[in-house]
C-alpha positions, -999 to 999 in steps of 0.1 A, spaced: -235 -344 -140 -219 -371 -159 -249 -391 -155 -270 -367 -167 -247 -358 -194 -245 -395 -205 -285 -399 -209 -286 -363 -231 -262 -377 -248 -276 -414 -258 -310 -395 -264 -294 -372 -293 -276 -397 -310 -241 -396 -295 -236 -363 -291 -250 -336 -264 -262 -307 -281 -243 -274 -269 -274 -255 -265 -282 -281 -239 -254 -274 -217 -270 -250 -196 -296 -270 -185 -275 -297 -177 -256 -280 -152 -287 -262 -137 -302 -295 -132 -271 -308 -116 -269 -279 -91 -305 -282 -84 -303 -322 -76 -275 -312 -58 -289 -287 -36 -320 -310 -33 -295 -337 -16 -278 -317 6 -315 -306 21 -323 -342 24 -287 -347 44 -297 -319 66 -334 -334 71 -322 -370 76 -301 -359 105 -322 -332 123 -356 -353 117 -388 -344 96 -404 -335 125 -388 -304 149 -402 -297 179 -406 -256 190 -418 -236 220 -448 -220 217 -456 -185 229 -477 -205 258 -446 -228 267 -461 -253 254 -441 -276 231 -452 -277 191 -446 -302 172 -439 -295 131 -428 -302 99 -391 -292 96 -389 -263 72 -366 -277 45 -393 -306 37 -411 -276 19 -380 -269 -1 -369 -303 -10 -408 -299 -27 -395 -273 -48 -364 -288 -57 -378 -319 -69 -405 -300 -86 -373 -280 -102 -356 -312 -109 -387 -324 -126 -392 -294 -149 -353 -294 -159 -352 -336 -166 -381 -327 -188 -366 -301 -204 -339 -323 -210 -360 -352 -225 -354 -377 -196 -388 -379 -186 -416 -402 -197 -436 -369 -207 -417 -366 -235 -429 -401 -249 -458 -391 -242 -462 -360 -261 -442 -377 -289 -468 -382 -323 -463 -405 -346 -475 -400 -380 -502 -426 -394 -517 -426 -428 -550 -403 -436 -578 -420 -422 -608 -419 -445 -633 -411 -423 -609 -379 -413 -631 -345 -429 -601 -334 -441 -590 -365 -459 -599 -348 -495 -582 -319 -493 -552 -338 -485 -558 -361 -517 -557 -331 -532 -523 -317 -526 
């Protein structure tokens, strides 16, 4: 959390917003949550192996790979929310002088 904390913080100027504190620590619990099911897959295997109703033995995907998904896709959401992703630079405009060949360049001359 002090990691996170630290980034919020140099991306408002020193200080972390309060309105931002709930976000922080839901993003802390879900990276959390999202390590401990990658502990628990990194011991048991990605793959399980199960018996069939035949006997015969099938091999799959451990379930918690399917949850670490939606963690990280959880993670993802709240870092953006945040402004730690490169999204946000993305979506960022700058502003540029009127072009001229912009149809709404005289009504702006205008005002």
């Amino acid at each position: 959390m002090k990691d996170i904390r630290a980034q919020v913080k140099e991306n408002h100027g020193g200080k972390v917003p309060a309105y931002l504190n709930l976000t922080i620590r839901l993003y802390a619990d879900a990276l959390e949550l999202k390590d401990h099911y990658k502990e628990i897959v990194m011991r048991e295997g990605a793959v399980i192996y199960e018996q069939g109703s035949m006997g015969n033995t099938i091999r799959k995907q451990h379930p918690l790979c399917n949850l670490i998904y939606q963690q990280e896709s959880i993670c993802q959401k709240y870092a953006k929310d945040l402004g730690l992703t490169a999204a946000k630079a993305a979506v960022r405009v700058e502003a540029t002088d009127v072009d001229e060949n912009d149809p709404m360049a005289e009504y702006y001359k205008k005002k």
